[in-house]
C-alpha positions in Angstrom: 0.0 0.0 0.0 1.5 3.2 -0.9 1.3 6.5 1.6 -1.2 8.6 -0.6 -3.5 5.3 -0.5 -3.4 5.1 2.8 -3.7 9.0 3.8 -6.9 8.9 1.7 -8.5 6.3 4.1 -8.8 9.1 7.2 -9.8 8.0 10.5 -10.7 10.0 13.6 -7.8 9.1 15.5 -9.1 10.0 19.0 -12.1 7.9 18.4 -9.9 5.0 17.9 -8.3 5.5 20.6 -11.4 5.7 22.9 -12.3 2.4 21.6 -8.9 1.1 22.8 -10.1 2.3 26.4 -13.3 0.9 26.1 -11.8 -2.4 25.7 -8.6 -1.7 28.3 -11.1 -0.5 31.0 -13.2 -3.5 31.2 -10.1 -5.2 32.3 -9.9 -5.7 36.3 -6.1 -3.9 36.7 -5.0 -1.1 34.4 -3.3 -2.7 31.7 0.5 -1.8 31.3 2.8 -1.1 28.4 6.8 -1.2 27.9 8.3 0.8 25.0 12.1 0.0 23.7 13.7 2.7 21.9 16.9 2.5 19.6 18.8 4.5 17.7 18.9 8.3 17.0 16.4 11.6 18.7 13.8 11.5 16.2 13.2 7.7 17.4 13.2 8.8 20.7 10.7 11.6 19.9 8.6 8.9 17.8 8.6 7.0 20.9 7.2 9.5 22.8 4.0 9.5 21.1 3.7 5.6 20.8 3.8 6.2 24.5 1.2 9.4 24.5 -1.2 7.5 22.1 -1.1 4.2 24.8 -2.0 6.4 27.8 -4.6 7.9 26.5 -6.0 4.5 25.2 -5.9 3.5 28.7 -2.1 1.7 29.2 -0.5 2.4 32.3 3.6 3.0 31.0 6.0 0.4 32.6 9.5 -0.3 32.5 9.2 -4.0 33.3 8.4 -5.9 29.9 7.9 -8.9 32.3 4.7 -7.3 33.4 3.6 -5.7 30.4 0.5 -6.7 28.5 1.7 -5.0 25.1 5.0 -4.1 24.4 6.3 -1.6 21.5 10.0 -2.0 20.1 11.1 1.2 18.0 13.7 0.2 16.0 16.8 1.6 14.2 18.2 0.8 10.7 22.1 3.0 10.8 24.0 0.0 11.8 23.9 -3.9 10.9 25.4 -4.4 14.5 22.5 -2.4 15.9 20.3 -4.2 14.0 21.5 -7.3 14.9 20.8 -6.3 18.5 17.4 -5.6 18.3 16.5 -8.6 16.2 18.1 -10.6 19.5 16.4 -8.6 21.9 12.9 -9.2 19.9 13.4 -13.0 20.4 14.1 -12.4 23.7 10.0 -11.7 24.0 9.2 -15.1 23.0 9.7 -16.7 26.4 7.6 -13.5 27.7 4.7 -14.4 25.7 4.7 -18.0 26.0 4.0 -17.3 29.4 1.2 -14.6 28.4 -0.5 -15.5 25.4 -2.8 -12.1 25.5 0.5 -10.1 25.3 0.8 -8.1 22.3 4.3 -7.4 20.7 4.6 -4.5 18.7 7.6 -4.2 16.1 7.5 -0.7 14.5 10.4 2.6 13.6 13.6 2.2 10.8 14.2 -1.5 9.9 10.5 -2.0 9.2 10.9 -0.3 6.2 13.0 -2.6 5.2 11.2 -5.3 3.2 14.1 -8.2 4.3 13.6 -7.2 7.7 9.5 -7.4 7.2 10.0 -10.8 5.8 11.9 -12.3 8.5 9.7 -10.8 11.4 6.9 -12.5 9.5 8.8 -15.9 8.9 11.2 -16.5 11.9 9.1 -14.2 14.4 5.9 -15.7 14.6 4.9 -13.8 18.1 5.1 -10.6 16.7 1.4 -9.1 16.5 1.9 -6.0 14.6 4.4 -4.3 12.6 4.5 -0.8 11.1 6.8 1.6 9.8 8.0 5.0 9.8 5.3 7.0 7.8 2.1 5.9 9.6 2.9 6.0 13.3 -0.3 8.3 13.9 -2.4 4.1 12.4 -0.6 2.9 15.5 -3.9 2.6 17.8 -6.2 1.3 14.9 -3.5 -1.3 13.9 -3.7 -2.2 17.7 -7.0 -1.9 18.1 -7.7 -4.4 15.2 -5.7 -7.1 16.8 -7.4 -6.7 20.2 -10.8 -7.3 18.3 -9.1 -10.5 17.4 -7.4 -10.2 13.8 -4.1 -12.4 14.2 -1.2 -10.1 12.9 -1.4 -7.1 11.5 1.5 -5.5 8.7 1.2 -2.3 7.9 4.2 -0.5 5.9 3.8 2.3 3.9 5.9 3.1 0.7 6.1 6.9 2.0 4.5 10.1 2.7 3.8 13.5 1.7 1.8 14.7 5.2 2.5 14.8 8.3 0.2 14.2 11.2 -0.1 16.7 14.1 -1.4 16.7 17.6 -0.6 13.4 18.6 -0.8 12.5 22.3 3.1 12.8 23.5 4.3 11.8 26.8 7.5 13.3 27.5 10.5 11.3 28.8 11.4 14.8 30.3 9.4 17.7 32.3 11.9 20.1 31.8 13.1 19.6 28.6 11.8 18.3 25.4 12.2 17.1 21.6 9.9 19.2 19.0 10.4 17.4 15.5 10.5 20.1 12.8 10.8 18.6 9.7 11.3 14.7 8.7 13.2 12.5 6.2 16.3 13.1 4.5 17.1 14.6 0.5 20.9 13.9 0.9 21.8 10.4 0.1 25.1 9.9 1.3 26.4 7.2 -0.1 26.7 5.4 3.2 22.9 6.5 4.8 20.1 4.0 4.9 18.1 7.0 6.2 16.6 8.5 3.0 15.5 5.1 2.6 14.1 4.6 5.6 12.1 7.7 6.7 11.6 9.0 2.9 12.1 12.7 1.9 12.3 15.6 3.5 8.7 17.1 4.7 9.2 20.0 7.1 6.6 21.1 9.5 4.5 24.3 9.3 6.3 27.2 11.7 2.8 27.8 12.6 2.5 24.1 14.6 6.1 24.1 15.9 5.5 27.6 17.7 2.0 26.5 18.9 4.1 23.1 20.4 6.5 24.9 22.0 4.6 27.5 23.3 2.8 24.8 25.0 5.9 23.7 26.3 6.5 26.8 28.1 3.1 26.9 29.5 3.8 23.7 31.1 6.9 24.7 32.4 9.5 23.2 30.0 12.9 25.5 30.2 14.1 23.3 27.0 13.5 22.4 23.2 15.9 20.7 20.9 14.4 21.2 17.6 14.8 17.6 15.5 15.0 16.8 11.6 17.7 15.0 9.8 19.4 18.3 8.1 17.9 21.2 10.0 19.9 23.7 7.9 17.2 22.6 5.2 14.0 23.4 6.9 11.5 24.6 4.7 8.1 25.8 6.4 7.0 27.6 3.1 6.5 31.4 2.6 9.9 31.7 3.2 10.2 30.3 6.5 13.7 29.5 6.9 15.6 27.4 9.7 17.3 30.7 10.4 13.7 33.0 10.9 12.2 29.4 12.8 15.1 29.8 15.3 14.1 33.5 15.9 10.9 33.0 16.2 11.6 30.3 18.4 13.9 32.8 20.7 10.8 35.1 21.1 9.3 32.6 23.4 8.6 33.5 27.1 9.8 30.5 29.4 12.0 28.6 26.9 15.5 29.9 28.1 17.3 26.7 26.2 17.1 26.0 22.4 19.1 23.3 20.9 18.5 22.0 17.2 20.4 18.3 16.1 21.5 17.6 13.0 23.6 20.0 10.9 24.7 19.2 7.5 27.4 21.2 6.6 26.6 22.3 3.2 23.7 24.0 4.0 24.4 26.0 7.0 23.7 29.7 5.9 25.0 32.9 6.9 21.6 33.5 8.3 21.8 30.9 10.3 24.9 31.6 11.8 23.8 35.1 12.2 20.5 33.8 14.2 23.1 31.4 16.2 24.8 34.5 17.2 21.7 37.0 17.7 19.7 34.9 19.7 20.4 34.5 23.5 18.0 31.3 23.9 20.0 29.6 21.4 22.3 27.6 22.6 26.2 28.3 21.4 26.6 24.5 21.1 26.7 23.2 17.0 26.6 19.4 16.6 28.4 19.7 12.7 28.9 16.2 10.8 32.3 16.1 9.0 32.4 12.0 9.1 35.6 13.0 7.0 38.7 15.6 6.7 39.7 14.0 3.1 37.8 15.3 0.2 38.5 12.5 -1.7 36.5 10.4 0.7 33.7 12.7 1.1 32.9 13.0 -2.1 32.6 9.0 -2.6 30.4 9.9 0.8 28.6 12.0 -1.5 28.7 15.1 1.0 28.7 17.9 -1.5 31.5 19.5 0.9 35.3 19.2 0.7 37.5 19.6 3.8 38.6 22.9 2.7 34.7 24.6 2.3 34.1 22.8 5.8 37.1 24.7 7.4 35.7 28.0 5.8 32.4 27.4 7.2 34.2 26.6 10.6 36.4 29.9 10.8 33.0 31.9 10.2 30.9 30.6 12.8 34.0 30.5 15.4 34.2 34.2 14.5 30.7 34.9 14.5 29.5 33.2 17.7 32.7 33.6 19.9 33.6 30.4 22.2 31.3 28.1 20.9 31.1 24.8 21.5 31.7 22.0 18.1 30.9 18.8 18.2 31.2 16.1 15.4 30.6 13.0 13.9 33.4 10.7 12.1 33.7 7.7 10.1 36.7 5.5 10.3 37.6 2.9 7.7 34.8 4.0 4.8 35.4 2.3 1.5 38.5 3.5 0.0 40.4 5.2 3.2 44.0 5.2 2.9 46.3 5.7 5.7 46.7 9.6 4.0 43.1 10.0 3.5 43.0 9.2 7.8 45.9 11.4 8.3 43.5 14.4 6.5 40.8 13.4 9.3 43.0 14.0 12.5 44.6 17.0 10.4 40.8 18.8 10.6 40.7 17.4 14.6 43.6 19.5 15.3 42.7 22.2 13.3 39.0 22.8 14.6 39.5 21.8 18.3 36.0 20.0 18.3 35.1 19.9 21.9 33.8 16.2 21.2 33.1 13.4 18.7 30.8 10.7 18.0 33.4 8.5 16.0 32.5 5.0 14.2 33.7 2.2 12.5 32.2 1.9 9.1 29.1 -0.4 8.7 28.1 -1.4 5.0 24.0 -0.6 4.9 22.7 -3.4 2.3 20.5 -1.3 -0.1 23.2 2.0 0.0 26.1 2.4 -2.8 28.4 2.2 0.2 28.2 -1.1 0.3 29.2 -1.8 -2.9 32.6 -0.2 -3.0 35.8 -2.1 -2.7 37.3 -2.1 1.0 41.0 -2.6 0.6 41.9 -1.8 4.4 41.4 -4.7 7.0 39.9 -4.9 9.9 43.2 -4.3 12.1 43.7 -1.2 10.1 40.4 0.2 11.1 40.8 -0.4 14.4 43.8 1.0 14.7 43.0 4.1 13.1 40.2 4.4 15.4 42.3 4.1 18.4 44.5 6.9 17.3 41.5 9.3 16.3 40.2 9.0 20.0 43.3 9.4 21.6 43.7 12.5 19.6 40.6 13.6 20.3 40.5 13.2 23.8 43.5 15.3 24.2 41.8 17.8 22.7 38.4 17.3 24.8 40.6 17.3 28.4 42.1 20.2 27.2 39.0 22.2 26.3 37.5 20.7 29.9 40.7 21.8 31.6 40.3 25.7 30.3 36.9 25.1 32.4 38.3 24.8 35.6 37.5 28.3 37.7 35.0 29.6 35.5 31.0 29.8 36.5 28.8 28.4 33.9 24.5 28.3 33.7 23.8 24.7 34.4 20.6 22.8 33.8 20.3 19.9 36.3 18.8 17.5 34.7 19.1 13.8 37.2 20.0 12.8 40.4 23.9 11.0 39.7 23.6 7.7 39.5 27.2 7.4 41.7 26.3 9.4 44.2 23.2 10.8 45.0 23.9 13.9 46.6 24.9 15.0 43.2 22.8 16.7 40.3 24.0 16.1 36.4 23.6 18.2 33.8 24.9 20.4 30.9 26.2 23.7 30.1 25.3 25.8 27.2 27.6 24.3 25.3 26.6 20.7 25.7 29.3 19.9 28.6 28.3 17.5 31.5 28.7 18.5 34.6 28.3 16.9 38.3 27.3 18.8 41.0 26.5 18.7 45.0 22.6 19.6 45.2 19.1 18.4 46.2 16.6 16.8 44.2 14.3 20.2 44.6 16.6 21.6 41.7 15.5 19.8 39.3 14.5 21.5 36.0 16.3 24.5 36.9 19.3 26.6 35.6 21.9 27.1 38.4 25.3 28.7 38.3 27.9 26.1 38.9 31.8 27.0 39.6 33.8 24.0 38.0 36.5 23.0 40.6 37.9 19.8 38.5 37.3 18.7 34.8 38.0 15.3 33.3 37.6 14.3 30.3 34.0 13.7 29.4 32.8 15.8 32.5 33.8 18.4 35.1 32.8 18.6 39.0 31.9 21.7 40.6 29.8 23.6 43.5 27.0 25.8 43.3 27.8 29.8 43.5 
């Protein structure tokens, strides 16, 4: 079934959903529900509203899939080795079920667009009730709701779609801070990306909705948005609503005093934008910026549309536009075709930019992406090794940049009770920096003022001021 077929057959959500609670409230306890969540934000943000649309179909949220009577696994397509995972932790259900026949198991998010993957849940997976994909998640209760009327398994996998659905339930994982999805899918096709495939095109949001979500946000108290999409930079509301003019309107906000946006694509990242980054004072000074390479050899068999050289350009103007901000990255070691000089080009830009911190992998062919048809010449070993020596560079760097921390106050938002020591708070800086501190659980969804006594070098300690 293709998306536009299945967008024509409209259903009033809410009244599916009340049907759900007819059928939940007859039962004698309130039923319960676990959720598993992998991979990247906009999963977790899916998530959320699998969760929003169970609770207000009558589910009781647990974190004990033991005691559940339907569980939901959101699943995630970047990495075979993730993928892997998940399959394994789906079969772990089995015995679960055997045990509760009425359970329902729920398979849904990234690797259900992949038809392989659909064929094997259906084959080797014979528990599984219901599976869906990335483009209908709003069908979620009348897929449910049709096996609790007794329909054995229900598949539902859309080819794509054009629309996006708004005002779903949501329950937060957060009360302080929270994910606001602005646009969704992907036009870039790197050569290595399952994504495009995966969650389709891009199809951004209308500003209109976003700033009606977050200014319900603020009513309820949240201090924090990161605003989600695949390539921000590319956000197109219409009428000339640009990322840069969301993120101002997003500034003019009362209550929200945090704004954070994830992921960056370099080529795209305007002037406007960097002029917004700099302009507004909610924003966050903190840019997550993907190089995955520093060879432009390599990134253009990535398919990035950027060479080192633009990349450092675009780095030297936003250093001197937004002064001390924070740069974080992601990198790929080993992709098709590295040589040892194409590596030595990577930890060329690390030293170069000074990223305060990376996300750094070891390649992982995605079946169904060009990648994965190139000629590897480097072995395993190699890879490794090269890894190694990119984090040990890196983390040089990161200590230092910690280490300049050290006597300086910076706004905190504490965000947990540590899990070492409970009379410490976590959270993070501005710029994306963890930090432990000595404070009561009262504080809690606030910004403090935190003096950082010792740093390390994936998080600093210091004391309230």
């Amino acid at each position: 079934m293709t998306g536009a077929e299945e967008k024509n057959q409209q259903y009033d959500l809410m009244a599916v959903i009340g049907q759900i609670k007819a059928i939940t409230g007859q039962k004698k306890e309130k039923p319960l529900a676990f959720c598993a969540c992998y991979g990247c934000r906009q999963n977790e943000a899916d998530t959320e509203r699998i969760k929003g649309m169970l609770e207000n179909a009558g589910y009781e949220i647990t974190e004990s899939p033991e005691k559940a009577s339907c569980i939901v696994v959101n699943t995630c397509a970047v990495r075979e080795g993730a993928e892997m995972r998940v399959l394994g932790n789906i079969g772990a259900f089995k015995k679960i079920k055997e045990k509760n026949p009425e359970l329902v198991i729920c398979v849904c998010g990234c690797m259900m667009q992949e038809e392989k993957v659909v064929d094997k849940i259906k084959r080797s997976f014979y528990y599984v009730d219901i599976v869906f994909g990335t483009h209908n998640i709003e069908r979620f209760p009348a897929l449910l709701l049709k096996k609790l009327k007794g329909k054995k398994r229900v598949f539902e996998v859309l080819d794509g779609s054009s629309e996006i659905a708004e005002g779903l339930p949501v329950k937060r994982n957060s009360r302080f801070s929270a994910n606001v999805t602005i646009m969704y899918g992907c036009n870039n096709f790197c050569s290595y990306c399952i994504v495009p495939y995966t969650r389709g095109r891009e199809r951004s949001r209308k500003m209109s909705e976003i700033l009606k979500e977050i200014r319900g946000l603020a009513a309820e108290g949240f201090k924090e948005v990161t605003l989600l999409g695949q390539n921000v930079n590319s956000y197109n509301g219409g009428g000339g609503d640009s990322f840069a003019k969301l993120l101002g309107e997003v500034n003019k906000i009362d209550g929200i005093s945090r704004i954070r946006f994830i992921s960056s694509h370099p080529k795209d990242f305007s002037p406007e934008t960097i002029k917004a980054i700099a302009e507004c004072e909610h924003v966050c000074k903190h840019i997550h910026l993907a190089l995955q390479s520093g060879s432009s050899r390599i990134l253009k068999l990535m398919n990035r549309k950027y060479t080192k050289e633009s990349f450092l350009e675009l780095v030297e103007k936003i250093k001197e536009a937004v002064p001390g901000v924070a740069l974080t990255t992601d990198i790929i070691v080993g992709f098709p075709g590295e040589t040892e000089e194409d590596f030595e080009e990577t930890l060329s830009v690390l030293e170069k930019v000074r990223f305060d911190g990376i996300f750094s992998f070891i390649f992982s062919p995605r079946e169904g992406t060009p990648a994965a048809k190139m000629e590897d010449f480097a072995s395993h070993d190699e890879k490794q090794a090269r890894f190694e020596r990119l984090l040990e560079v890196q983390n040089a760097i990161t200590l230092e940049k910690t280490t300049a921390c050290e006597g300086k106050v910076f706004p905190v938002l504490a965000e947990s009770v540590s899990k070492e020591d409970e009379r410490f708070l976590t959270g993070h800086t501005d710029g994306f920096k963890l930090v432990h501190f000595e404070g009561g659980k009262e504080l809690i969804g606030q910004i403090v003022n935190v003096k950082i006594e010792s740093a390390r070098t994936w998080y600093m300690k210091g004391q309230i001021v």
